[in-house]
N, C-alpha and C positions, 0 to 999 in steps of 0.2 A: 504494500500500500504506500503510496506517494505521500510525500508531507503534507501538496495541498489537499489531499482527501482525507487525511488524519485530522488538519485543521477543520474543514468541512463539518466533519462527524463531531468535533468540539464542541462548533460553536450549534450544529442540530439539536448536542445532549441539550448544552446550556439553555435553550430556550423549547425544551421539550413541554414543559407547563404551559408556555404559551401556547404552543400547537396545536397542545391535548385541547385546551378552552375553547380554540378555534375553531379547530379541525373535527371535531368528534359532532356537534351540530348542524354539518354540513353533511357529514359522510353518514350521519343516520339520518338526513332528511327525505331519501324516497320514501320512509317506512307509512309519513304522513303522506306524501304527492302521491302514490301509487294507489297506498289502499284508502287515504280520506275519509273514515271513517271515526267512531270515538275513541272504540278499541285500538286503531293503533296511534290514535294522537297519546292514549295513557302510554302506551307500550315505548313510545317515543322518547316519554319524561322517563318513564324506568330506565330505558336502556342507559338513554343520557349519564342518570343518575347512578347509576349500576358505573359506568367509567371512570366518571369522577373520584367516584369511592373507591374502586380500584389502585387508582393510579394516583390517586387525593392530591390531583390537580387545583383543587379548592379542598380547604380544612373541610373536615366530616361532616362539621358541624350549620357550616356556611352551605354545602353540597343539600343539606337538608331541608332548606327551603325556596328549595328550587318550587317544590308544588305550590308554594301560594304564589304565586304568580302566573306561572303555565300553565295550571288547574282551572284559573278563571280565564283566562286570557282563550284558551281550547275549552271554553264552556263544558267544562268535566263537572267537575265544583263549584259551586259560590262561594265570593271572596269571605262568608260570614263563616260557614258548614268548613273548610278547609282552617283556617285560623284556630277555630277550636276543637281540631283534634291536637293540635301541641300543647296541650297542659289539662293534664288528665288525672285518674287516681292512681296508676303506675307511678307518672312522673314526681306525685306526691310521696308514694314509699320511696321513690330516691330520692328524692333531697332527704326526706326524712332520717333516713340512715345514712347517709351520707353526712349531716351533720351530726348523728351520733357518732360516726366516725373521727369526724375533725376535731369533735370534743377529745373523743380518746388518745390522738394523737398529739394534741395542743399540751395535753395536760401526762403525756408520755407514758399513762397505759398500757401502750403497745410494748412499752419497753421494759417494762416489768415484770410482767407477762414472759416476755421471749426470755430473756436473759434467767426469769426462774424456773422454767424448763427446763434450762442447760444448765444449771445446777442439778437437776434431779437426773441429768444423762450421764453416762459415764464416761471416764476419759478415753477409752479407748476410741478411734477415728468411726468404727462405724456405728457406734452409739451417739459419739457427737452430734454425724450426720442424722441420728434420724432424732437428735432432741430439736437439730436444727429445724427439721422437714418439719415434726409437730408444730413448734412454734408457730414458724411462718404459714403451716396449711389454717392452724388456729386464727391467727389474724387477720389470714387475708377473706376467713370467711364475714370479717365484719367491718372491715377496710380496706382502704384502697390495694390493690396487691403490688401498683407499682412504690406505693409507702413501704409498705410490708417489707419489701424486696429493698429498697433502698436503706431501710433501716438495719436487716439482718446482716448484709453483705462486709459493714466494717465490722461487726459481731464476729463472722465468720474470718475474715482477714488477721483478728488479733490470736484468735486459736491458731490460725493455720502459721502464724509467726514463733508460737510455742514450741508446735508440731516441727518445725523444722530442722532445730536444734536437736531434737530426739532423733529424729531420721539421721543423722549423722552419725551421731553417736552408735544409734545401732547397727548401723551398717558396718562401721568398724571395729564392735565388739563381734557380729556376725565373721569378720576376716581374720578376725584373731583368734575365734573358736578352729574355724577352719581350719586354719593354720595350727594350730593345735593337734585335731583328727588326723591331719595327713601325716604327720609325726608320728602319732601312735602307728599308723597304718605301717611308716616303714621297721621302727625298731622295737614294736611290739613290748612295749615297759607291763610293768606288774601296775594292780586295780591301784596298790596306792601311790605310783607314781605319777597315776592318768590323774588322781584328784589333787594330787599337788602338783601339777601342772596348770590346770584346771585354774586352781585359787591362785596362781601367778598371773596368769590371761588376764584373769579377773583386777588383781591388785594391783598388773600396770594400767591397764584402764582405769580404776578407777584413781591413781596415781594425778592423772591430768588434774582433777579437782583439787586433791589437798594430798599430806603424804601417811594420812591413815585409808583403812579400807572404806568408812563413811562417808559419804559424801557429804560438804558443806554447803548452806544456800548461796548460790552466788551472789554478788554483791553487786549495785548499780554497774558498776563500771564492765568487770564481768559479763554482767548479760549483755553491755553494749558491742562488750568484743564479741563476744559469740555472734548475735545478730550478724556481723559486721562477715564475720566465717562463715554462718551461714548462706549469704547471700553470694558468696564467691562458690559454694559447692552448691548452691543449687542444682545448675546447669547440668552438675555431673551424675544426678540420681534421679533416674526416670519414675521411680516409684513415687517421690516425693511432688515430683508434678501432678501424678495420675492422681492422687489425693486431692491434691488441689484444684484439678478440672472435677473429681467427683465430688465436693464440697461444694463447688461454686454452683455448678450444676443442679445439685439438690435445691439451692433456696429459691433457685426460678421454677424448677418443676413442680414441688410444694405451693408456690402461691399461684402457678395458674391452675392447679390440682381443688386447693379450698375455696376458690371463688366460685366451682361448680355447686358447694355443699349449701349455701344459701339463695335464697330469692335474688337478693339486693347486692350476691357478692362479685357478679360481673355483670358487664351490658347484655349479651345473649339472653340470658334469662328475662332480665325485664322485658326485651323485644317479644319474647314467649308468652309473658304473660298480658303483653299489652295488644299484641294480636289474637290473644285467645279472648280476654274480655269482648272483643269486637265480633267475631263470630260469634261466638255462642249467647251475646246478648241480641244477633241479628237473628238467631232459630230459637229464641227465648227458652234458654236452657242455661241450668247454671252453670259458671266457671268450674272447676273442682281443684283447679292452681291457686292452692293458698298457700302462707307462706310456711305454713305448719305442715300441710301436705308434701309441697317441697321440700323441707327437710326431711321430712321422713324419707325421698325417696334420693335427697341428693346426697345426705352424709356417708350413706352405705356405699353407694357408688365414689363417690370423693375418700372413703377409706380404701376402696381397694384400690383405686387408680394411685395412691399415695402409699400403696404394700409396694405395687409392682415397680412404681420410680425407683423407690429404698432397694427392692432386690435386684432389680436390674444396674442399680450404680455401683453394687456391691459387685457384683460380676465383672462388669466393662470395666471399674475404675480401680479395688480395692484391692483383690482376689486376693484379701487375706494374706497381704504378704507387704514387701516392700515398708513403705512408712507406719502400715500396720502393724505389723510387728507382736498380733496378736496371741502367734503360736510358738515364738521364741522361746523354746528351751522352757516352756511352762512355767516363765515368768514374766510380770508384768515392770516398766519401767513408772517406779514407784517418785521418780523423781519427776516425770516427766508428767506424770498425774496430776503431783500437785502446782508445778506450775502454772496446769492449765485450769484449773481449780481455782488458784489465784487469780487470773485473768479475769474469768466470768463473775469471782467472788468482787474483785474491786469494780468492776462495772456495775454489778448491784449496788453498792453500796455507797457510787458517786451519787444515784436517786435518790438518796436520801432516804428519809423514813416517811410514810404517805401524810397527806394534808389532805383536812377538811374537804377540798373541791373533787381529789381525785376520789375518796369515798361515796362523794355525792353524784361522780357521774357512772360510777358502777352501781350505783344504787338505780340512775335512773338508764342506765343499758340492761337490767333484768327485768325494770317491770317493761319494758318495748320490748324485750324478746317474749315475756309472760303476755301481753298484750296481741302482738302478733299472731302468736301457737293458739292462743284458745278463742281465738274469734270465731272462730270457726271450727270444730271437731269434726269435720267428716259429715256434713249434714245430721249429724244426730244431736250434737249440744252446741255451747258455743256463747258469747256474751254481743256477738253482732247484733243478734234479730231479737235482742230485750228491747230497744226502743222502738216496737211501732215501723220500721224499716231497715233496709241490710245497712249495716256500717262496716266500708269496707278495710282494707288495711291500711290505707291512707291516713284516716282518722287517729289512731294510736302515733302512726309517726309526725305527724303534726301537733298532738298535743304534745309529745317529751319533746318535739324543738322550740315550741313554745316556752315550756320549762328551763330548759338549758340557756335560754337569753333571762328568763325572769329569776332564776332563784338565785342567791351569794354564793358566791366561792367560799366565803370566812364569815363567819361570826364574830360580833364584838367579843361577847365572852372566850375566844378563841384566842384573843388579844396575849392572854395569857402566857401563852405557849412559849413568848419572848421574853418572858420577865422573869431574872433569876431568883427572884425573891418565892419562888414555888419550886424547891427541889423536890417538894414528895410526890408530886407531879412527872415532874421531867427533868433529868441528868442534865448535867451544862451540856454537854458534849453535845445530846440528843438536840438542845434548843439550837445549837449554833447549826445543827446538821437544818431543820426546820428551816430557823430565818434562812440558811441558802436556798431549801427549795422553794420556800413561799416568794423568794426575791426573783428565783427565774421566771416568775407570772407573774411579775409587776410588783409596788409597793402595797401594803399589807391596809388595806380597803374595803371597804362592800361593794364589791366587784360581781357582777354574773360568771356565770359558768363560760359562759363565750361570749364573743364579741360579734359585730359584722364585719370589722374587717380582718379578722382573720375567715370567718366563711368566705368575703368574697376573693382571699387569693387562694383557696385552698379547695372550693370548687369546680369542681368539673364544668361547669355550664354548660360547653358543647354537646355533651353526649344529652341533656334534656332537649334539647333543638336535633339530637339523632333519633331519638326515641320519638318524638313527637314527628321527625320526615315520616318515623316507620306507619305511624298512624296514617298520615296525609296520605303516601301511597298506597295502604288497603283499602282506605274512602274513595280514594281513585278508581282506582282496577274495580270495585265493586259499583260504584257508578256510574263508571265509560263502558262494563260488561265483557271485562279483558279477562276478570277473573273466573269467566266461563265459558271465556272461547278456553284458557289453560286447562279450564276441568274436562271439556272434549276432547282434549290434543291428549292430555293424560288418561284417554280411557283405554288405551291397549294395552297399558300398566296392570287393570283388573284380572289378565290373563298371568301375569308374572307370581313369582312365590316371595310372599310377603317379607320376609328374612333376608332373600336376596336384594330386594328391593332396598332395606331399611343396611344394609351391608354398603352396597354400592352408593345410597347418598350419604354415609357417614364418612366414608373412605374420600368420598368428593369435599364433602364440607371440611375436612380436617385437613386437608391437601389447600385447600383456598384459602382455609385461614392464617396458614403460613404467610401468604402477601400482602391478603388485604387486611382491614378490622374485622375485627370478628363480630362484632356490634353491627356494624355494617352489612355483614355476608348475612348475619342474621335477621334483619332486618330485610333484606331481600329475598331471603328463602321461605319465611314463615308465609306469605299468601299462596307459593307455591305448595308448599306439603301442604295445607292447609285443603286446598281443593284436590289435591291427590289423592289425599283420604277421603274426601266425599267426594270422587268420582269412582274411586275404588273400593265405596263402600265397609272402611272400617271405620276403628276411634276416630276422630277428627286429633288425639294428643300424640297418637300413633307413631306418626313421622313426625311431627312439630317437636316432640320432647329432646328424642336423639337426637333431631341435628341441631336444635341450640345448644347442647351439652356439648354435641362433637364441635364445635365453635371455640369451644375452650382449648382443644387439642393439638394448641400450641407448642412444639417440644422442638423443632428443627431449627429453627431460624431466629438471627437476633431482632429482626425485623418486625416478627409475628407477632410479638406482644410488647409492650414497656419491660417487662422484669426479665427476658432476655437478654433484652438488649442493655441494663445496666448492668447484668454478671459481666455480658462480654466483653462493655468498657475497661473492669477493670482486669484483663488482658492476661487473665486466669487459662482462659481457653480458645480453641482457634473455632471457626465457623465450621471445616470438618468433623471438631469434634462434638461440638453442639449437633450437626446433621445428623450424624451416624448415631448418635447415642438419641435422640429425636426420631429418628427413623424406627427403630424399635418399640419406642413409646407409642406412633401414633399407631403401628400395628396390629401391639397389645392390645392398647386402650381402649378401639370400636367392637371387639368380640366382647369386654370386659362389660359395654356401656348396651350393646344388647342384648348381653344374657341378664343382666338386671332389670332392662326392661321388659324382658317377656317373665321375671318371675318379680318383683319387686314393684315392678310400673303398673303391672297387670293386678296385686293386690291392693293398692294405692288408686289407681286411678281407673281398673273395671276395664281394662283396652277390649275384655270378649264379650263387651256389650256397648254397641251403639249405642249413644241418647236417639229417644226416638223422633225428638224434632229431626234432627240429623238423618236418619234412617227416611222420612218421609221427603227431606229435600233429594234424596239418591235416587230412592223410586221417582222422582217425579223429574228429575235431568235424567234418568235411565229413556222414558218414555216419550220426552220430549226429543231427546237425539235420535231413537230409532223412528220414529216420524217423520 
C-alpha cells in the first residue's frame, strides 16, 4: 500500500462519525421510497437507530431520541403519545436504586462491605480470588458495576503486590529443594542425612531475612527493597503473571456476572421489564417481572455463572501451581499470609469505625429491598393491592429517595462522639478515628443523607433517555404495524424446536454484545422475541428472559462493557487473553442460562402455560395470515 493511500484511509478512519451521520440516512432511504408505507417508514427509524447504537456514532443516549421527532414528523406517533413513553415506572425503579446506590457509595458502603469479605477469605491466591469474585458479584448486584469494578481493582493490585514477593521466594526455595533431591539421587546418603540436608536448604533460605531460623517482620525500608526486587523479577516468572491476569480477570467477570442477579443491576433487565409492562398491559394481562420474582430467578443463575468464572480461572490461570504454591511440600507460606492479612487489615481500618449516616443508609437499603420482594408475592399476597389499586415498584423506590435527601446524617446529641470529656462512651483513639470519618463528608452539621449535587455527577442520565428510546420504539413498531409484519416473517420459526431456537439467539445476542451496549442490543431485541413468541405461540417471557440475561454475557472484549475495559487499563492482561478466557465463558454461560430457564424460569414464571389473553391474540394472527 502506497503512502498516499495509507494517508487516505487516515484521514476516512478520522472522520468515520461523520460519515456514519451522513451516510447511513441516505443508504437506508429506499426502504421509505420503494415501499412508502408506515411499516417501513418505523423500520427506517429502527434501522437508522439500530446503526447508531452500533457504531455510537451519537452517544446512546442522544441516539435515543431520534423517535420524537421522526415519529411525528412520519405520522407514526403524536408528538404528545411519543414524549411520554420516556418516563415511566421502570425509569422510576432506576433512579430509585440508582440513588440508593450513590448513597452507598458516597458514604463508602461498598467499601466495607468488599474489603470485609477478604478478611473472611483466605490467603491462599484462589481463595483471594473468589473472596474477590463475592465481593464485587455482591455489589454490583446493587450498584453500579463499573463503581464496583473501579473500586475493587486497587483492592486487588495491593494483594497482588504482597503476592509477589512470595512468588519469589518460593520459587527459589522450590530450586533449592530440587537441588537438594538431585543430590540425594546421585550419592544416595542415609534418612538422616536427607533431613539434615533438608534443615540446611531450609536455614540458608531463611538466612536472607535475619541469621536465626525465624523469620523477622521486615521493616519499612525492607519491604521497599523487596518491592523494588520484585519488580525487576517479575518478567522472569510466568506463573506470577498468570495470577495476575487471573485476579484481574475475576473482578470484571464477577461484576458483569451480579448485575444479572437483580432487576435494577444492569440496563438489559430494565429494557425486559419495560417492554414486558407494555405488552402485557396491551393483552390486559399481568406483568409476572417483579422485582422479587426476578431475584428468585436471577440469583440462582448469577450463582452458577459466578461457580463457572471461579472454576474456569482456576484452570486457565492458576493450575494450582506457580505463585500458588498451594501444594508445596504441604506447607503453607505463613509469612506471606500475614502480610496479606495486613494489607486488607489496614485498609479496613483507614474506614474508620461507622457513623450515624452510614447506619442510617443501611437501615434505609433493607426496608427498599423489604419493600421491593413483598409487593408483590407471586399473585397470592403482597402489600401492592392494600390501597384500592396496584402500586407498582416505583413507589417504594421513590419514597426511600425521598428519605435519603430528607432525613440527617448526625444528630445533635451525636455531637458527642467528639468530646473527650465522655470516655465511658468512646476511647480517644476511637473519637479521633470518628472526627476523620465524619470530616471526609463535610463538617459535623444537620446535613441529609445526600445531596443533589452529588446525584447529578454520579448519574447515569443517558441510559433513562435509552430506556425511554426503548419505549418510543415498541409505540412505534406497534403503531406503524411493523411489529406484525415481524410476527409473519417469524412464522416459519413455529416449525423449528424451541431449544434450538432459544440456543441460537443466545449464542447471537452474547456474540453482539461484545461490540455494541448491551442496553442497547436489548432494547432492540425485546419487540423482536416478543412477537416471536406470539407468532410461535409460546410464553411471551420465553425468548425475552434469555436474551436480556445473555446481554450480560460480556466476557471477551475490553470494549463490551465498562468493567472490562478498566481491568485492561491497568495493563494486567492483553486483549488475547481477555478473548480466549471470554470465549469459554460465553460458551459455558448460554447452556448454563437455559437449562435454568426451562427448570427455574419454568417454576417462576409458568413458561408451559400461555396467558390466555396471549393464546387468543395467536389464534387470531394464526387465522388472519392463512386468509
Amino acid at each position: 500500500m502506497t503512502v498516499k493511500s495509507r494517508t487516505v484511509l487516515r484521514h476516512l478512519w478520522a472522520w468515520r462519525t461523520v460519515l456514519i451521520l451522513l451516510l447511513t440516512p441516505i443508504i437506508i432511504s429506499p426502504i421509505i421510497i420503494v415501499l412508502n408505507s408506515s411499516e417501513s417508514k418505523c423500520a427506517y427509524v429502527v434501522v437508522l437507530m439500530a446503526v447508531y447504537w452500533i457504531t455510537e456514532a451519537l452517544p446512546v443516549g442522544v441516539t435515543a431520541l431520534i423517535p420524537v421527532f421522526l415519529f411525528p414528523l412520519f405520522n407514526i406517533v403524536t408528538s404528545s403519545e411519543i414524549a411520554a413513553t420516556y418516563m415511566n415506572d421502570v425509569n422510576m425503579v432506576f433512579i430509585g436504586g440508582l440513588m440508593m446506590a450513590i448513597a452507598i457509595e458516597y458514604w463508602e458502603l461498598h467499601r466495607r462491605v468488599a474489603i470485609k469479605i477478604l478478611l473472611m477469605a483466605g490467603s491462599e491466591p484462589r481463595w483471594l480470588m473468589l473472596g474477590m469474585m463475592l465481593a464485587t458479584w455482591f455489589l454490583s448486584m446493587w450498584i453500579s458495576n463499573t463503581a464496583t469494578t473501579a473500586m475493587m481493582i486497587p483492592i486487588a493490585e495491593a494483594i497482588l503486590v504482597q503476592l509477589k514477593g512470595t512468588s519469589t521466594r518460593l520459587g527459589n526455595r522450590v530450586e533449592k529443594v530440587d537441588e537438594v533431591n538431585a543430590l540425594e539421587m546421585k550419592v544416595s546418603p542415609s534418612k538422616e542425612d536427607k533431613e539434615k540436608q533438608s534443615e540446611t536448604a531450609v536455614v540458608a533460605e531463611n538466612g536472607k531475612v535475619g541469621n536465626n531460623a525465624q523469620e523477622k517482620q521486615p521493616t519499612q525500608e525492607t519491604a521497599e527493597g523487596e518491592a523494588d526486587s520484585y519488580n525487576e523479577t517479575e518478567d522472569e516468572d510466568p506463573h506470577f503473571k498468570q495470577l495476575c491476569k487471573g485476579m484481574s480477570l475475576s473482578i470484571c467477570y464477577a461484576a458483569n456476572s451480579g448485575g444479572i442477579a437483580t432487576l435494577t443491576g444492569t440496563g438489559p433487565n430494565l429494557a425486559l421489564k419495560a417492554h414486558a409492562d407494555q405488552i402485557y398491559a396491551k393483552y390486559h394481562v399481568k406483568n409476572p417481572v417483579t422485582f422479587g420474582a426476578w431475584m428468585a430467578f436471577g440469583i440462582p443463575l448469577s450463582v452458577v455463572i459466578l461457580i463457572v468464572c471461579w472454576c474456569w480461572l482456576q484452570i486457565a490461570f492458576l493450575r494450582c501451581r506457580g505463585a500458588c504454591r498451594c501444594c508445596l511440600r504441604g506447607k503453607q507460606d505463613t509469612h506471606r499470609s500475614e502480610r496479606i492479612k495486613n494489607v486488607i487489615r489496614d485498609e479496613y481500618t483507614k474506614l474508620g469505625p461507622m457513623v450515624f449516616g452510614q447506619l442510617m443508609i443501611i437501615i434505609l437499603f433493607f426496608i427498599l429491598i423489604v419493600l421491593w420482594i413483598t409487593r408483590d408475592l407471586g399473585g397470592v399476597a403482597g402489600w401492592g393491592t392494600a390501597f384500592g389499586t396496584e402500586v407498582k415498584d416505583g413507589a417504594p423506590a421513590m419514597f426511600v429517595s425521598i428519605l435519603l435527601f430528607a432525613l440527617p446524617s448526625t444528630l445533635p446529641c451525636l455531637k458527642s462522639y467528639s468530646d473527650p470529656a465522655h470516655p465511658q462512651k468512646w476511647e480517644r483513639e476511637k473519637i479521633k478515628q470518628v472526627d476523620k470519618q465524619l470530616a471526609r463528608f463535610g463538617p459535623l452539621e444537620i446535613r441529609p443523607l445526600l445531596n443533589w449535587k452529588v446525584v447529578h455527577e454520579k448519574m447515569p442520565w443517558h441510559l433513562f433517555l435509552l430506556l425511554g428510546g426503548g419505549y418510543a420504539l415498541s409505540k412505534g413498531c406497534e403503531k406503524s404495524g411493523l411489529s406484525s409484519w415481524i410476527g409473519h416473517q417469524l412464522e416459519f420459526f413455529s416449525e423449528w424446536n424451541q431449544w434450538g431456537i432459544l440456543f441460537i439467539i443466545c449464542y447471537i445476542t452474547a456474540a453482539a454484545t461484545e461490540v455494541t451496549s448491551n442496553t442497547a442490543i436489548a432494547t432492540l431485541l425485546m419487540p423482536i422475541m416478543s412477537q416471536l413468541a406470539l407468532t410461535t405461540g409460546v410464553h411471551p417471557l420465553y425468548y425475552m428472559l434469555p436474551t436480556a440475561l445473555a446481554c450480560s454475557f460480556a466476557f471477551m472484549l475490553p470494549v463490551a462493557t465498562p468493567p472490562n475495559a478498566i481491568v485492561f487499563a491497568y495493563g494486567r492482561i492483553r486483549i488475547v487473553d481477555m478473548a480466549l478466557a471470554g470465549l469459554v465463558l460465553n460458551i459455558l454461560a448460554v447452556p448454563c442460562l437455559i437449562g435454568l430457564t426451562g427448570t427455574v424460569g419454568t417454576a417462576i414464571f409458568d413458561f408451559d402455560n400461555v396467558p390466555p389473553g396471549f393464546i387468543n391474540h395467536t389464534i387470531s394472527g394464526s387465522l388472519l395470515s392463512k386468509a
